[in-house]
N, C-alpha and C positions, 0 to 999 in steps of 0.2 A: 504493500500500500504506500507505503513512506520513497519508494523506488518512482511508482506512478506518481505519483506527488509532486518529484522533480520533475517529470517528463512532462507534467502538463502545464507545471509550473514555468518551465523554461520554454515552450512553443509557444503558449501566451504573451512572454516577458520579451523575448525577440522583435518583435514589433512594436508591441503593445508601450513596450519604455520609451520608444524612441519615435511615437503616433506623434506628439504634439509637436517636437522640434521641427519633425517632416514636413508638416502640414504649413506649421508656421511658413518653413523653406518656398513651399512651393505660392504661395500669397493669401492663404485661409487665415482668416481672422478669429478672433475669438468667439465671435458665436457661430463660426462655422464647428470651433471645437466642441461648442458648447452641443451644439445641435448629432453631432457624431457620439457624445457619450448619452444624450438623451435616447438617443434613439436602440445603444444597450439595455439603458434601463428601463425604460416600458418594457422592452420584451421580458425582463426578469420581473419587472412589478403583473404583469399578466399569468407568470407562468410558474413561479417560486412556490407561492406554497404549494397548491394544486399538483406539482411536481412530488416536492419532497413527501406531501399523505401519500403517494402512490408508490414513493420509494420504504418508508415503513411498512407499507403493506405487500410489497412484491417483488421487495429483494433490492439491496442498495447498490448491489453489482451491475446489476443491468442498467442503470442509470448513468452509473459510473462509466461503461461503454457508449452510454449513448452520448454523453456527452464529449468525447471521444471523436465519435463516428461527425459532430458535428462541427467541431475545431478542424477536423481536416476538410470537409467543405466548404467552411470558409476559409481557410489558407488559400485552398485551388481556387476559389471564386477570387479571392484580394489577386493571387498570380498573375490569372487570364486577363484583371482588370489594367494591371499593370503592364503583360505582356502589350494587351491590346492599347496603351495609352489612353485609356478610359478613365481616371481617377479624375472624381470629382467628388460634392458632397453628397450626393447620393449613394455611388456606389460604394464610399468610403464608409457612410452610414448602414450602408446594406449590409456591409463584413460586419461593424460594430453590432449590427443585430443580431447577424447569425452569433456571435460570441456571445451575447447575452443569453442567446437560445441556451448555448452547450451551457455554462454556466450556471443556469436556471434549471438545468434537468441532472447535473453533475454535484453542484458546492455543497448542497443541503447535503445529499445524500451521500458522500467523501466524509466532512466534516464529522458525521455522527459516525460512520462505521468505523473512522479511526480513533475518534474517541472514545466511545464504548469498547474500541476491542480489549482492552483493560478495566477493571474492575471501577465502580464510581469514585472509589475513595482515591481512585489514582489518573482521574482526568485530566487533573492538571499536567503528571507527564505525562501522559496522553499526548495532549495538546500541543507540547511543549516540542515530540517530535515529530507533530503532524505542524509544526508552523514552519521549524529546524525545514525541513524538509522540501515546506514548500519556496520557504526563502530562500534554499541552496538552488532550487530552478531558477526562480528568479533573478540571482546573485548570476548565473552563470549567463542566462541571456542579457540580462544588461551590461554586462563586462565587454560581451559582441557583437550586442545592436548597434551600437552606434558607428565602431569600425567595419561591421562587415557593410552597412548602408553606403558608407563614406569610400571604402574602398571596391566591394564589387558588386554594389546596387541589389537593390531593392529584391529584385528577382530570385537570384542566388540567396538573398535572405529570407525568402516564403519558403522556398524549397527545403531548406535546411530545416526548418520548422516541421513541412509536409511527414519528412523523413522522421523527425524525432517522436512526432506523433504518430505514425505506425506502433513505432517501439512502445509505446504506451499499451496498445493491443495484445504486444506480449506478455508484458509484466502483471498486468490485471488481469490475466488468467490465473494467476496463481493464486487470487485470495479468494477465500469459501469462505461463506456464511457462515453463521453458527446459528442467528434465530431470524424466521421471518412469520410475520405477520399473518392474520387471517385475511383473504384478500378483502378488498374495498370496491362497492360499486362504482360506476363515473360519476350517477349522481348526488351519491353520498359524497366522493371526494369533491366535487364542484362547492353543495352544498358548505362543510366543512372549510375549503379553501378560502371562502370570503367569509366567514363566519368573523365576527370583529372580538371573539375570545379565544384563549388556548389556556388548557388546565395546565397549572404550572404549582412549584413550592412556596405555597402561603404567596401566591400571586407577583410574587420577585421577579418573575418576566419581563411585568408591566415596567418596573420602576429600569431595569434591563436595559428592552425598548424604547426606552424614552433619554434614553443615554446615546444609542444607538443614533437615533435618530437627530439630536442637535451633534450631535460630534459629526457624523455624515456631512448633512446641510452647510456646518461649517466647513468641513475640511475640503468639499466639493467647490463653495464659491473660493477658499484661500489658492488653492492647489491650479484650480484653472490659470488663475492668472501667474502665479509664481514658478510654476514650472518652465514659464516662457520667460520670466525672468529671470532663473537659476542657469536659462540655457543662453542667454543674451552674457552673464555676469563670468560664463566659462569659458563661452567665445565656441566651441563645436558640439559637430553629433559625437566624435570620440571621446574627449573630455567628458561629456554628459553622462553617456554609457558607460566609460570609465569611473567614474563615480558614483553612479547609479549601482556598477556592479562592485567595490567598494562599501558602498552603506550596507548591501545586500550582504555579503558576507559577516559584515559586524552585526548583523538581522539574524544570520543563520545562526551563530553561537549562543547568544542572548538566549532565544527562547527554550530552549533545553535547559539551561541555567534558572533560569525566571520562572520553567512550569514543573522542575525538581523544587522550588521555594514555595511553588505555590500548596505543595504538598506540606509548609508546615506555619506558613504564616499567610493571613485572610486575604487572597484573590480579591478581593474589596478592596482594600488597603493600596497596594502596589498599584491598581488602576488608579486610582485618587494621584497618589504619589508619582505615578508618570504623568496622567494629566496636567499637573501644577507645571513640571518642569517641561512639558511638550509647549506648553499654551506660552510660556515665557521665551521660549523661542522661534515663536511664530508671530510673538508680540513686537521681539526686534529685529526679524525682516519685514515687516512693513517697511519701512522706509530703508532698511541699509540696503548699498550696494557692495559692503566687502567681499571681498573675494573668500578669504579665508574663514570668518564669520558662517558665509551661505554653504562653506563646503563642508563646517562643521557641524550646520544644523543640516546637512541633508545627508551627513555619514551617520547622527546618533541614532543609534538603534532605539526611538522610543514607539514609534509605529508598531512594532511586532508586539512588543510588551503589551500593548494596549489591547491588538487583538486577541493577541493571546487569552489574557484574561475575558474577556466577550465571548470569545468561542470557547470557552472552558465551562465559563459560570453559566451558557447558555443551555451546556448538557448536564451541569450542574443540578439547575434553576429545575428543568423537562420532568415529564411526565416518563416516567420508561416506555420504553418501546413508542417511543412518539417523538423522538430524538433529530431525526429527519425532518419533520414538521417546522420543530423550535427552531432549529439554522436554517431551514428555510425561509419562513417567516423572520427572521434577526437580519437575515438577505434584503428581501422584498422592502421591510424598514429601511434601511438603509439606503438599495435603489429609489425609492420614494422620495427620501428626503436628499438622495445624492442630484436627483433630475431636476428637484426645486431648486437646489444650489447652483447649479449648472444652467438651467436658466435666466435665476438672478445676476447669476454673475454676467453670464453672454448679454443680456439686454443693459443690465447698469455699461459696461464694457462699450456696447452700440451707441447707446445714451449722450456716454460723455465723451466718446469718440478717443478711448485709450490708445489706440494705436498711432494715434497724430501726438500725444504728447504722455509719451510713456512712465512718467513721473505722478500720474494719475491711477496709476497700478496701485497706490497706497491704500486710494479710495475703497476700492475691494476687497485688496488685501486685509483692512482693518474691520470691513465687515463680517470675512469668514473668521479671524481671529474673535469676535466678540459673541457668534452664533457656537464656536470651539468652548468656548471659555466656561458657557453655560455646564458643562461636565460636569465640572470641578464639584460644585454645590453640589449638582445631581448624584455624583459616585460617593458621597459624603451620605446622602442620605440612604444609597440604597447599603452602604455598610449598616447603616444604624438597624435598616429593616431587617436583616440579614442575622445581627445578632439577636433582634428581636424575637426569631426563627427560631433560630439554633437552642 
């Protein structure tokens, strides 16, 4: 599992690190960016939970394939668009959806089978090398997105993707169930999928999601515009990728460190305690342009940490055997409020015409810092409820 992990981690990370520098390159604006990860996120805000009731109920492996099976159609669809010199914001949008599809029918149901495959008392390492794992893919395609773009285009880099995701096909043969579900009809899961509750511990979901969701919103309007500024402040797609594949690595260690700790001190806690110090360095790229400053705050491993715990406390938090559902839906939150981000941002960005006086990046940047920030309160109190629990 931890094998496929990387594999799907790095077919994804290969482009997907190195989407917005490109785009930038070629004359897409910001809410052209905006409008290519919207158009991800609908497909997982339609398809998430609905997905993941169907993967507790009918076996998390097949999902796992299938999302698989749909990563490599959109690589060959990005290829041909590219072979053909078709890249525009539709078709560019067209892959971002098929990626949301695989996504949507894969995360949930990934997520809960590697966390569960070890006992509840131990999800945190669970978690810990199910994040390990997926950051080492990522670490390793961001270290080569950007030179293989720069050096032998675009092409040669879908392909190398196409290929590694075969290899996914192999790997994920090897892992067997242990429990599946009684099946579900379609319109019990439909029903169920928009249902606006999920049975959870003493209702800890709720306070969860709602964490989930201002930290999304935030980090969707900060990250639109700052990425393009991280990439303006490094000067290339190499640099970029190189440091992209840099944080990734200081990502992969941490969370095997962070989810062996979270085995003995409150998963509550250490999220608060990364938010505090995430949110203060997000406070002082608003306005900087140092070099060394931005490469600091885009190498510190606080991202993983964060997930980490989210995707830990979420199998935590679940109902058993409904595990698939919970990070499905912790998903679909998060696309939700990632797409409202994402729009804010592209239209404030249109508004005040960022790209004529780039110094206006602040503007945004300070609003997803301030939608970030609301966390901090919020992880304060869901520790409170939590020992209220216990």
């Amino acid at each position: 599992m931890s094998i496929t992990a990387v594999i799907i981690a790095f077919a994804s990370s290969i482009f997907w690190t190195i989407l917005p520098p490109y785009m930038w390159d070629l004359g897409f604006g910001f809410l052209d960016i905006a409008i290519v990860y919207v158009s991800q996120s609908v497909v997982m805000i339609l398809f998430s939970r609905l997905l993941g009731i169907f993967a507790d109920s009918l076996g998390r492996k097949k999902f796992i394939v299938g999302e698989l099976v749909v990563l490599l159609i959109a690589y060959i669809f990005l290829y041909l668009c590219v072979y053909s010199d078709s890249l525009n914001v539709l078709t560019i949008s067209t892959f971002s959806a098929l990626m949301g599809l695989a996504w949507a029918i894969g995360s949930g149901a990934f997520a809960a089978a590697i966390t569960t495959s070890l006992s509840r008392e131990r999800t945190g390492f669970a978690t810990g090398l199910y994040v390990t794992a997926d950051t080492l893919g990522w670490t390793i395609g961001s270290f080569v997105s950007g030179a293989f773009v720069d050096v032998f285009g675009m092409g040669l880099t879908l392909i190398v993707s196409i290929f590694v995701i075969v290899l996914g096909f192999l790997t994920i043969g090897f892992y067997h169930e242990k429990t599946i579900r009684k099946p579900i009809s379609l319109r019990s899961a439909l029903k169920d999928s928009w249902a606006l509750s999920l049975p959870s511990k003493d209702n800890l979901l709720v306070y969860l999601f709602i964490i989930v969701a201002v930290l999304n919103i935030g980090a969707a309007i900060f990250f639109l515009v700052f990425v393009i500024k991280f990439y303006m402040i490094v000067g290339s797609k190499t640099m970029y990728g190189l440091l992209s594949g840099i944080s990734g690595l200081l990502s992969m260690l941490v969370p095997y460190f962070v989810g062996k700790l979270s085995e003995s001190v409150d998963k509550e806690k250490i999220l608060f305690w990364a938010l505090i110090v995430r949110v203060l360095f997000m406070a002082v790229m608003v306005f900087s342009w140092d070099l060394w400053i931005a490469i600091l705050f885009w190498i510190t491993p606080l991202w993983p940490i964060v997930m980490l715990e989210l995707i830990s406390l979420t199998t935590e938090y679940s109902i058993e055997n409904r595990e698939s559902e919970a990070h499905a839906v912790r998903n679909l939150i998060g696309m939700v409020l990632q797409t409202i981000g994402n729009i804010i941002g592209g239209l404030i960005s249109e508004l005040i015409n960022v790209e004529a006086n780039l110094e206006l990046m602040a503007i945004i940047l300070g609003i997803g810092v301030a939608f970030y920030a609301l966390g901090i309160p919020l992880s304060l109190i869901l520790y409170r409820k939590s020992k209220i629990s216990s």
